[in-house]
RODO-2510 file (C-alpha; in nm, 4 decimals, decimal comma):
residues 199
     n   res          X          Y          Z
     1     x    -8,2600   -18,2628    -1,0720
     2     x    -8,5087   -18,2830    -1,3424
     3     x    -8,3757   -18,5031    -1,6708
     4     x    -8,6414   -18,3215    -1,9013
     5     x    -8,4933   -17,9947    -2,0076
     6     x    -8,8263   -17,8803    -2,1219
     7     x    -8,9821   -17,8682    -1,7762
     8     x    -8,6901   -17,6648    -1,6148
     9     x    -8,8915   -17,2879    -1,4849
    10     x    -8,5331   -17,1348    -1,4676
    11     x    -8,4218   -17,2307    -1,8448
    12     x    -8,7754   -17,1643    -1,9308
    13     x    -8,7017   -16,8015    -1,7361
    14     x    -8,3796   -16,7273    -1,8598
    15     x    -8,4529   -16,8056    -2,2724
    16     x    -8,7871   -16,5800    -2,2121
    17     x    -8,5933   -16,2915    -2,0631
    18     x    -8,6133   -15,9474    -2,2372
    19     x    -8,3313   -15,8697    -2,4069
    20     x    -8,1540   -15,5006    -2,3051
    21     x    -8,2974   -15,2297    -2,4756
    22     x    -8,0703   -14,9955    -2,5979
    23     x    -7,9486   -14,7220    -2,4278
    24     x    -7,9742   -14,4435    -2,6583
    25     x    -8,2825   -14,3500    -2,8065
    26     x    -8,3885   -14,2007    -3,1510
    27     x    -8,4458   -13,8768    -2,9711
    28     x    -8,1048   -13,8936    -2,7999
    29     x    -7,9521   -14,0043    -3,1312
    30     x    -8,1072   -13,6778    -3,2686
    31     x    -7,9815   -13,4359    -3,0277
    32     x    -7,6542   -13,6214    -3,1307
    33     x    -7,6915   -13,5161    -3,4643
    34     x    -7,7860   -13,1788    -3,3291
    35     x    -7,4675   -13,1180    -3,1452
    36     x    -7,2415   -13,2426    -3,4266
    37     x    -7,3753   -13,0392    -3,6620
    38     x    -7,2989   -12,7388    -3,4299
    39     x    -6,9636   -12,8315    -3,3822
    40     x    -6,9338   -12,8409    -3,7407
    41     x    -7,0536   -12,4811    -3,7952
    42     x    -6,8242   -12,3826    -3,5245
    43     x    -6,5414   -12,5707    -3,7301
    44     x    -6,5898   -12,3480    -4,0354
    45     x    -6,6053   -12,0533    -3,8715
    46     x    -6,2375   -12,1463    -3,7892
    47     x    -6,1536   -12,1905    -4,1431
    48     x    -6,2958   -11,8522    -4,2424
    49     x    -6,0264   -11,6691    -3,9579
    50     x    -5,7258   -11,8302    -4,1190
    51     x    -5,7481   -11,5794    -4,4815
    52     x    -5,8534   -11,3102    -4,2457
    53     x    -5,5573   -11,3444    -4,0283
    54     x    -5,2812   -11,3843    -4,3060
    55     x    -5,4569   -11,0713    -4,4821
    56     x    -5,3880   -10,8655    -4,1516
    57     x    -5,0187   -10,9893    -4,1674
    58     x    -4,9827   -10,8865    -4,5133
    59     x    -5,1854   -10,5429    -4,4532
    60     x    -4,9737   -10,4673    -4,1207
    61     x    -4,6289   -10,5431    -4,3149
    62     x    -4,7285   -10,3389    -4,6101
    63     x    -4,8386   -10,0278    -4,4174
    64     x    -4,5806   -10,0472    -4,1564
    65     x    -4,3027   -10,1590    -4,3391
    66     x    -4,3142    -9,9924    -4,6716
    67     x    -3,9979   -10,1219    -4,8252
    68     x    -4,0987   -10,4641    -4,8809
    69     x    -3,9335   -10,6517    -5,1231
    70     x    -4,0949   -10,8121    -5,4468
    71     x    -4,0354   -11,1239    -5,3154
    72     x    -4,1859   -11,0989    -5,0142
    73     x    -4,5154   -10,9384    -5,1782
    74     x    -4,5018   -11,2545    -5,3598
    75     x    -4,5190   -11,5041    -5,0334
    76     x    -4,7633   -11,2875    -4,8952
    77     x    -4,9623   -11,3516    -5,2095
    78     x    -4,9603   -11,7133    -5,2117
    79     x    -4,9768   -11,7327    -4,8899
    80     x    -5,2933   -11,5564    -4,9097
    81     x    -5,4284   -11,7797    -5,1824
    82     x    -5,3161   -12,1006    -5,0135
    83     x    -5,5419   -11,9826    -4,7134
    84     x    -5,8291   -11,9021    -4,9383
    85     x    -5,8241   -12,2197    -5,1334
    86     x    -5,7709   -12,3767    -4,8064
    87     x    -6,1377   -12,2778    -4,7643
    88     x    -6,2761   -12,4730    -5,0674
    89     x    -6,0142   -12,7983    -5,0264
    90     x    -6,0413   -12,7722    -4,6303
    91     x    -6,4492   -12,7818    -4,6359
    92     x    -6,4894   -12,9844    -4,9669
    93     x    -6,7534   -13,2486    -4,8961
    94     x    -6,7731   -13,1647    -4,5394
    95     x    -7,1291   -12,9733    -4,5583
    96     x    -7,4377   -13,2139    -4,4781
    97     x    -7,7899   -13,1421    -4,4506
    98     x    -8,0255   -13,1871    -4,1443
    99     x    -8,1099   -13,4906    -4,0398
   100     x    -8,5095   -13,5855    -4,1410
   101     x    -8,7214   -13,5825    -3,8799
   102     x    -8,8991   -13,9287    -3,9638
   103     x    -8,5232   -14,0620    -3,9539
   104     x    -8,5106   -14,4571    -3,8106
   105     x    -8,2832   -14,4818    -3,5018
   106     x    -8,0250   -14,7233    -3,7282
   107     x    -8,0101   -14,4201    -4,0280
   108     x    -7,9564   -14,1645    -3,6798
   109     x    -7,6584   -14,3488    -3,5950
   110     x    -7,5452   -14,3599    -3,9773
   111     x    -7,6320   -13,9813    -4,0080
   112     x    -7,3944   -13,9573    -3,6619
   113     x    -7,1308   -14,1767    -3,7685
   114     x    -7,0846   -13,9993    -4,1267
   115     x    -7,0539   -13,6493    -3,8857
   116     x    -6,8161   -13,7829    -3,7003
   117     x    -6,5967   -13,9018    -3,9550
   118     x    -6,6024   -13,5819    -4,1274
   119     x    -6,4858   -13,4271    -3,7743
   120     x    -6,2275   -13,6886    -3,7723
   121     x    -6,1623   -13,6253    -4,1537
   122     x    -6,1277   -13,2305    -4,0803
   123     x    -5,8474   -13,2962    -3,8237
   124     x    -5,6614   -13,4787    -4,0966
   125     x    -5,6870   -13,1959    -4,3066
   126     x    -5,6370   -12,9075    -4,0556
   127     x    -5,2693   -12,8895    -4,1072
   128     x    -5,2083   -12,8388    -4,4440
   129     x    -5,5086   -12,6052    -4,5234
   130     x    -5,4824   -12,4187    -4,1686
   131     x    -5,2212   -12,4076    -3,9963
   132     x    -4,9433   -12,4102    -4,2829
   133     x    -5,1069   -12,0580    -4,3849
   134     x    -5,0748   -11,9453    -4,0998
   135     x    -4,7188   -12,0542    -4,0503
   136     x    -4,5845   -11,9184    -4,3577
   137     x    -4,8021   -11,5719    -4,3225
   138     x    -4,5993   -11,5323    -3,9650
   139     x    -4,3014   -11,6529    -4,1394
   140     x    -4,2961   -11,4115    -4,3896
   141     x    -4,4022   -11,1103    -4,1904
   142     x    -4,0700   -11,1818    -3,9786
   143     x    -3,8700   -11,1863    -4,2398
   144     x    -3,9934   -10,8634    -4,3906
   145     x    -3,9438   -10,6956    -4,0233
   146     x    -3,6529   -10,8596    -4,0265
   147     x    -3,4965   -10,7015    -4,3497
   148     x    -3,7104   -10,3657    -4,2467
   149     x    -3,5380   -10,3370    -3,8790
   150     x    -3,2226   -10,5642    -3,8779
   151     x    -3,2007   -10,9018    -3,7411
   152     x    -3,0474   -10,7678    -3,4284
   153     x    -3,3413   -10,5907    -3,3561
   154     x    -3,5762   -10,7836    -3,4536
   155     x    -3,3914   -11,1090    -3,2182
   156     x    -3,3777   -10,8680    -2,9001
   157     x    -3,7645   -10,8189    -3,0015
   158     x    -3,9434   -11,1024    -3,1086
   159     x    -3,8700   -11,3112    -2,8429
   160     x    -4,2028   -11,2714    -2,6511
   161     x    -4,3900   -11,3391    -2,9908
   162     x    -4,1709   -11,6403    -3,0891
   163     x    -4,2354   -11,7926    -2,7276
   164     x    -4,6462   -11,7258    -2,7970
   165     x    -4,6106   -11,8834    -3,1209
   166     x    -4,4077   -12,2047    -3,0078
   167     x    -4,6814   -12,2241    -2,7046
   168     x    -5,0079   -12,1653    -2,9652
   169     x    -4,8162   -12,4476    -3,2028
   170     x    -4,7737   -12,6742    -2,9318
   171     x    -5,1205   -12,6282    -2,7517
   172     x    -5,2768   -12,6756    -3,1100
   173     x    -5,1175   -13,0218    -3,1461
   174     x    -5,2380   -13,0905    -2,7914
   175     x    -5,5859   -12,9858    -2,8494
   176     x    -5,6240   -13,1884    -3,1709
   177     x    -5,4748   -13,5160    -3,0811
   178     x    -5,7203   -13,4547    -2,7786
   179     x    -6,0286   -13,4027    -3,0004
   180     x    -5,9230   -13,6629    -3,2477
   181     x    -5,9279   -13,9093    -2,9429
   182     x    -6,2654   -13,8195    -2,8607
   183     x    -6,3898   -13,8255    -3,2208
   184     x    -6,2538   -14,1635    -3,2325
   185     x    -6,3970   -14,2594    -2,8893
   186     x    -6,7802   -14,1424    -3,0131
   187     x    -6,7240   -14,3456    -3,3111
   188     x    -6,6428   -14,6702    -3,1073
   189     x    -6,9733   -14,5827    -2,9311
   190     x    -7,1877   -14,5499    -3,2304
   191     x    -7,0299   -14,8700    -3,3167
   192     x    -7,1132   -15,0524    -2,9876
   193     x    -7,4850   -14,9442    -3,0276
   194     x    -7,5391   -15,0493    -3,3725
   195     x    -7,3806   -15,3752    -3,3281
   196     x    -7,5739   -15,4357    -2,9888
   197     x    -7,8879   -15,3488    -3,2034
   198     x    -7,8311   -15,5887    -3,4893
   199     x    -7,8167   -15,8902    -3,2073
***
């Protein structure tokens, strides 16, 4: 062995080495930020259904079931207005713009990261603006059948539409503690990158 450090080829090799280039590219990091910003259109699509289904509720249960109460009017009301301003709280500050073309790959994954956290931010919110509208709307419309028909009735019947709603509110929690995993997963990633491109 050699005592001089400085005449060692495999140190000399192995300090001279190429460091790993990263594995995702400004154009990949832009079809990122592509697909993201799909999602998100896809996401307020969804929040546009909500007010349109709690409107049918109301509509069905005043046209088939003319003796509503007053009070039930009422909860269809603010149900109906808890959907709508659903739309404005639920999307607040969600809404980005395109990313620039002439973007640097570190502002790409900063454009990406911000996207995902307003997924991840949406999910928080997607129970109190969403799905509690839509709770109390089928709430209310089975009370009103309810006082319409008779409970007894309305027990032998509703049966098949409680078990659909019990399965829907179950496979919703599924489905979003599935996608907030995955949010959370693509954020790690973006993480990884950024701090393997700062070494």
């Amino acid at each position: 062995m050699r005592n001089d450090p400085n005449g060692d080829p495999i140190k000399k090799v192995w300090q001279h080495q190429s460091t790993e280039a990263s594995r995702m590219s400004l154009i990949l990091i832009r079809q990122k930020a592509r697909q993201l910003r799909a999602k998100r259109r896809q996401q307020l699509f969804g929040t546009i259904v909500v007010p349109l289904v709690v409107a049918f509720f109301y509509a069905f249960s005043v046209e088939q079931l003319l003796h509503l109460q007053a009070i039930l009017h009422a909860l269809f009301a603010v149900t109906l207005a808890w959907s709508i301003a659903g739309l404005y709280f639920f999307n607040r500050g969600t809404w980005s713009g395109e990313m620039p073309g002439d973007v640097g790959f570190s502002t790409g994954l900063e454009f990406c990261r911000r996207e995902l956290e307003r997924r991840r931010d949406y999910f928080r919110r997607v129970l109190l603006w969403s799905l509690g509208p839509l709770l109390s709307a089928i709430a209310t419309f089975l009370v009103a059948t309810a006082i319409a028909v008779g409970t007894a009735v309305l027990s032998n019947n509703a049966v098949p539409f409680m078990a659909l709603v019990v399965v829907w509110i179950a496979s919703f929690f599924l489905v979003r503690a599935w996608q907030q995993r995955e949010v959370q997963r693509e954020i790690d990633e973006l993480s990884e990158i950024e701090n393997k491109n700062e070494r």
